[in-house]
FIMAR-111280 format. One line per field, with one value per residue: residue number from 1; x, y, z of N, C-alpha, C in turn. Coordinates in nm, 3 decimals, always signed. Layout:
BEGIN
num = NUM  ... .
n_X = X  ... .
n_Y = Y  ... .
n_Z = Z  ... .
ca_X = X  ... .
ca_Y = Y  ... .
ca_Z = Z  ... .
c_X = X  ... .
c_Y = Y  ... .
c_Z = Z  ... .
END
This chain:
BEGIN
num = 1  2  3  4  5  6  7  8  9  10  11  12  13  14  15  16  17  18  19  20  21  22  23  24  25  26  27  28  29  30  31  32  33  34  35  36  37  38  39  40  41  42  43  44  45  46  47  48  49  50  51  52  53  54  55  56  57  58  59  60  61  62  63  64  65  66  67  68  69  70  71  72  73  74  75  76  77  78  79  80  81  82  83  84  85  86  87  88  89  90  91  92  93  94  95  96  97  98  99  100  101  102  103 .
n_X = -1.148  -1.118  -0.916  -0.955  -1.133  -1.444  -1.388  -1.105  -0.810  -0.762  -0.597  -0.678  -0.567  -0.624  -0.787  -1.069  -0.999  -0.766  -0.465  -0.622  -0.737  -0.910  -1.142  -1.293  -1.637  -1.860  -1.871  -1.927  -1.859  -1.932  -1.975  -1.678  -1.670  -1.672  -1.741  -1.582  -1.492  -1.542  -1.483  -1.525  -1.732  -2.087  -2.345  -2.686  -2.981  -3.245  -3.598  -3.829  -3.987  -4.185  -4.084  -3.785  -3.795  -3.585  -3.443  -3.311  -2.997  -2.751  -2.439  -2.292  -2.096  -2.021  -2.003  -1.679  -1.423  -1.265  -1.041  -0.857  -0.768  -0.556  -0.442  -0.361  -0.119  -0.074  +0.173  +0.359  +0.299  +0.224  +0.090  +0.022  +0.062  -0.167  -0.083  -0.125  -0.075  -0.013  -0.051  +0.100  -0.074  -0.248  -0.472  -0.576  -0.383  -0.369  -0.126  +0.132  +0.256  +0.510  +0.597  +0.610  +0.452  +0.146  -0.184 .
n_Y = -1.148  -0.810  -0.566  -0.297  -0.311  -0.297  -0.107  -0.065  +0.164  +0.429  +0.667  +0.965  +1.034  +1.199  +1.436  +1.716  +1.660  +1.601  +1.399  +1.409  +1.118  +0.861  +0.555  +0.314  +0.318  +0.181  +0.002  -0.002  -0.257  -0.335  -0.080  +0.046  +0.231  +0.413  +0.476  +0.687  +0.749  +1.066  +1.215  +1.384  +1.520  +1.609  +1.857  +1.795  +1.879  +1.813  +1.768  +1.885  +1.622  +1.390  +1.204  +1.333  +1.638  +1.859  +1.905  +2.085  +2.147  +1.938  +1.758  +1.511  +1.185  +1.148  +0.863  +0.794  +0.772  +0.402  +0.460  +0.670  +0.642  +0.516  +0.234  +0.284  +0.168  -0.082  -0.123  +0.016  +0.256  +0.430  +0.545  +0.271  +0.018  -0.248  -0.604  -0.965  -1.301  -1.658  -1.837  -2.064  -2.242  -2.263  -2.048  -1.746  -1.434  -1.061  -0.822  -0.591  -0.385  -0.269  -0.311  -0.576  -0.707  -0.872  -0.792 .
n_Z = -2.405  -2.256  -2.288  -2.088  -1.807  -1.583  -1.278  -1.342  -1.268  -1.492  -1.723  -1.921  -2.211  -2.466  -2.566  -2.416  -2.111  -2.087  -1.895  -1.649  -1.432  -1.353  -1.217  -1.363  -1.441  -1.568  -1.882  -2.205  -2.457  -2.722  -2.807  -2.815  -2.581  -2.244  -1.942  -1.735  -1.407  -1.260  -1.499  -1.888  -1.791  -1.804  -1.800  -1.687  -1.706  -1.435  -1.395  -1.143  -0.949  -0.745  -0.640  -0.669  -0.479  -0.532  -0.790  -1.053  -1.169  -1.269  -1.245  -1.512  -1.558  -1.876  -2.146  -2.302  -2.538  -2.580  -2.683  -2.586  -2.363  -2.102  -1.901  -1.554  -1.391  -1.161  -1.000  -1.114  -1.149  -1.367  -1.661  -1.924  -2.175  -2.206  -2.145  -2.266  -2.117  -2.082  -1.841  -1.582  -1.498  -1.750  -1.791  -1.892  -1.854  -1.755  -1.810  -1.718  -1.953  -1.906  -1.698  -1.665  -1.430  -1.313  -1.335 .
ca_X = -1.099  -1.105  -0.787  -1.002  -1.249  -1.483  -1.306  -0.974  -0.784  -0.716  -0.576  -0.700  -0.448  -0.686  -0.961  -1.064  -1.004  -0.587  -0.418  -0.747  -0.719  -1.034  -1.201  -1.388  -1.729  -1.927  -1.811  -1.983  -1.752  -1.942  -1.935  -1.572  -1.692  -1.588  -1.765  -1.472  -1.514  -1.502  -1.412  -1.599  -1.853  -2.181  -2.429  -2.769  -3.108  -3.356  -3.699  -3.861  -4.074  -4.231  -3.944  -3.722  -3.816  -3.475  -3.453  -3.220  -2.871  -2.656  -2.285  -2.314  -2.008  -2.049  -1.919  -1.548  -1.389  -1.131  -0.888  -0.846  -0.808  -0.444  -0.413  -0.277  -0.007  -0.041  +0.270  +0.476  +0.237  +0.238  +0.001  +0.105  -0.016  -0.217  -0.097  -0.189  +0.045  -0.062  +0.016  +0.113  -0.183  -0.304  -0.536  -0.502  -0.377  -0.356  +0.012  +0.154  +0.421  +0.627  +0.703  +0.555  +0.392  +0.031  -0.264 .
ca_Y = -1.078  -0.689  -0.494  -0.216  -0.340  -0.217  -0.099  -0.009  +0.282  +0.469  +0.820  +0.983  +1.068  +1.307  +1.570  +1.765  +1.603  +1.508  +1.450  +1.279  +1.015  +0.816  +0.442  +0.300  +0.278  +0.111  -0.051  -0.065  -0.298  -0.305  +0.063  +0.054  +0.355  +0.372  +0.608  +0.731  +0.864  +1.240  +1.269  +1.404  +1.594  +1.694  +1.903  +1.740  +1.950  +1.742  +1.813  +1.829  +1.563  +1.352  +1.158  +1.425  +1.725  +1.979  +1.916  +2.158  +2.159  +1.833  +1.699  +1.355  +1.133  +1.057  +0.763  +0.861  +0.636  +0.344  +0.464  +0.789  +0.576  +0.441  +0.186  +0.303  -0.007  -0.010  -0.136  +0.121  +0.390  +0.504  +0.506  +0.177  -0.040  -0.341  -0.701  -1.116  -1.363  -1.753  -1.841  -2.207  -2.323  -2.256  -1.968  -1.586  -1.319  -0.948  -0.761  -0.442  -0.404  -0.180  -0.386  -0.720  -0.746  -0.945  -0.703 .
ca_Z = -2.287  -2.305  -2.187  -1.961  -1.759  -1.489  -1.189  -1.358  -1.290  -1.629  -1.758  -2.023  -2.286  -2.556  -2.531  -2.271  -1.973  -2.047  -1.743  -1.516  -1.361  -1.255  -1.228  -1.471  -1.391  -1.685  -2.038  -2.373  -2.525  -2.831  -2.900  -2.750  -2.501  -2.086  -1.854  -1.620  -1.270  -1.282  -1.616  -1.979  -1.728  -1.889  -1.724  -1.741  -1.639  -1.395  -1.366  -0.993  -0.938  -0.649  -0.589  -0.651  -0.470  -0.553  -0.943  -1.094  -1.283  -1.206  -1.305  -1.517  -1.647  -2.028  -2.216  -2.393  -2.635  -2.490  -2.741  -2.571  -2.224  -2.117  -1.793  -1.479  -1.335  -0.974  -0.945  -1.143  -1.107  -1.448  -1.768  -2.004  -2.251  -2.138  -2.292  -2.211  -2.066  -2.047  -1.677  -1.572  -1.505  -1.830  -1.799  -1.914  -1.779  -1.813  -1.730  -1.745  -2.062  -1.858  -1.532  -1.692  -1.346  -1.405  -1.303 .
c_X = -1.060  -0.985  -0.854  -1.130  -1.273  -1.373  -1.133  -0.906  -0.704  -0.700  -0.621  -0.578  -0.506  -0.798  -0.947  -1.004  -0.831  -0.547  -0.492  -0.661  -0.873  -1.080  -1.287  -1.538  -1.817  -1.829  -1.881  -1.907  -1.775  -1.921  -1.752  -1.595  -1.651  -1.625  -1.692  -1.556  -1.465  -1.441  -1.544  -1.775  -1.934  -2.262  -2.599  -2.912  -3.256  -3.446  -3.780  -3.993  -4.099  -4.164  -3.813  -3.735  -3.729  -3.508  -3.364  -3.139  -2.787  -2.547  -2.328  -2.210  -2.068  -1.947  -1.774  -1.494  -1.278  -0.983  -0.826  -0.799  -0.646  -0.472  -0.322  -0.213  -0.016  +0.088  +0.406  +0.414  +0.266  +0.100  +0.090  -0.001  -0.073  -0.175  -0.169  -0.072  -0.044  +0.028  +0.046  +0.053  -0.297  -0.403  -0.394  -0.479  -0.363  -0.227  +0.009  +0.273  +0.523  +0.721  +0.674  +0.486  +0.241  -0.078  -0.355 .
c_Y = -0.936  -0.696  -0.401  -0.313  -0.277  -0.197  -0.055  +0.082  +0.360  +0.608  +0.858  +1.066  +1.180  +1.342  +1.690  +1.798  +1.528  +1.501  +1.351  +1.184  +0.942  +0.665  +0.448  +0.230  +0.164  +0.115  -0.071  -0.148  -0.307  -0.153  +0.129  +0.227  +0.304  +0.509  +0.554  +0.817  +1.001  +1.300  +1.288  +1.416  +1.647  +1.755  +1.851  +1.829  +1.818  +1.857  +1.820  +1.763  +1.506  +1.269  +1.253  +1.576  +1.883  +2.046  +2.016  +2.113  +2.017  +1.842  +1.553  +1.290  +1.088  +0.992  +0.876  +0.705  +0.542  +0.413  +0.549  +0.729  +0.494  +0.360  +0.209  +0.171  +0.069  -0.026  -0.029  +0.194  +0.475  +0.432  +0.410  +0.075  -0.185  -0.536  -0.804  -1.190  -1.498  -1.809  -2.004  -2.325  -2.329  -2.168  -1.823  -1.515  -1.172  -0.939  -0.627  -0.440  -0.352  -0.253  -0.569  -0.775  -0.808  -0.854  -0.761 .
c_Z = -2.326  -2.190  -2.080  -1.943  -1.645  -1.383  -1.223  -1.335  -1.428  -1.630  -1.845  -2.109  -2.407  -2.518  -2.414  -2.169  -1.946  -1.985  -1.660  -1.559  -1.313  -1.297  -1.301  -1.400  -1.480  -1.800  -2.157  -2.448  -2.656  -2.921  -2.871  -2.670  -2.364  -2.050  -1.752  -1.535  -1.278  -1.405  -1.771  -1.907  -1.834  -1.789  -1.776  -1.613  -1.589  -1.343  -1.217  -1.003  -0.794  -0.576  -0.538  -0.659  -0.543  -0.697  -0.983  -1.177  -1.218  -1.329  -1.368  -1.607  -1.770  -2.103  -2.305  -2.421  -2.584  -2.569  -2.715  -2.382  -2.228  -1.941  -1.732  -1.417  -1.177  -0.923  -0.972  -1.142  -1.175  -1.589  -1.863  -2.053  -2.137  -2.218  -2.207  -2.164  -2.062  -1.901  -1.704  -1.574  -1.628  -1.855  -1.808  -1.852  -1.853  -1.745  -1.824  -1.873  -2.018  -1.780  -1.582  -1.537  -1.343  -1.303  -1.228 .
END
């Protein structure tokens, strides 16, 4: 069980981009990478083809490392570590370490 997964909302804490804020769109979990929404922008040159008439200069999120990546808590509405909790019924959970609220 990874701590970020798709759909998360996460901050980034080094590089660039410190400060954002954005959902996680994709996960490499083997290379521990995480392309974030609007964040570690590259500019990537398309060619015009028959599909795509325009072609030009585009914006494209690129992978950044999880370790650079903190989880936003929806409930306290702050960046915080991510831990596990075993619930009652015997399955895992994720929670927040701050509020211990379960994610």
């Amino acid at each position: 069980m990874d701590k970020l997964k798709i759909g998360d909302i996460v901050q980034v804490n080094k590089g660039k981009d410190v400060g954002k804020k954005g959902k996680i769109l994709k996960v490499a979990a083997g290379k521990k990478r995480a392309v974030v929404e609007g964040v570690n922008m590259l500019k990537q040159f398309k060619r015009r083809t028959q599909q795509d008439q325009q072609g030009g200069v585009i914006a494209v999120e690129a992978a950044i490392s999880m370790a650079n990546l903190m989880f936003v808590c929806k409930h306290c509405s702050r960046p915080t570590r991510v831990g596990f909790m075993k619930l009652q019924d015997g399955t895992k959970s994720r929670i927040c370490k701050s509020c211990k609220e379960a994610i």
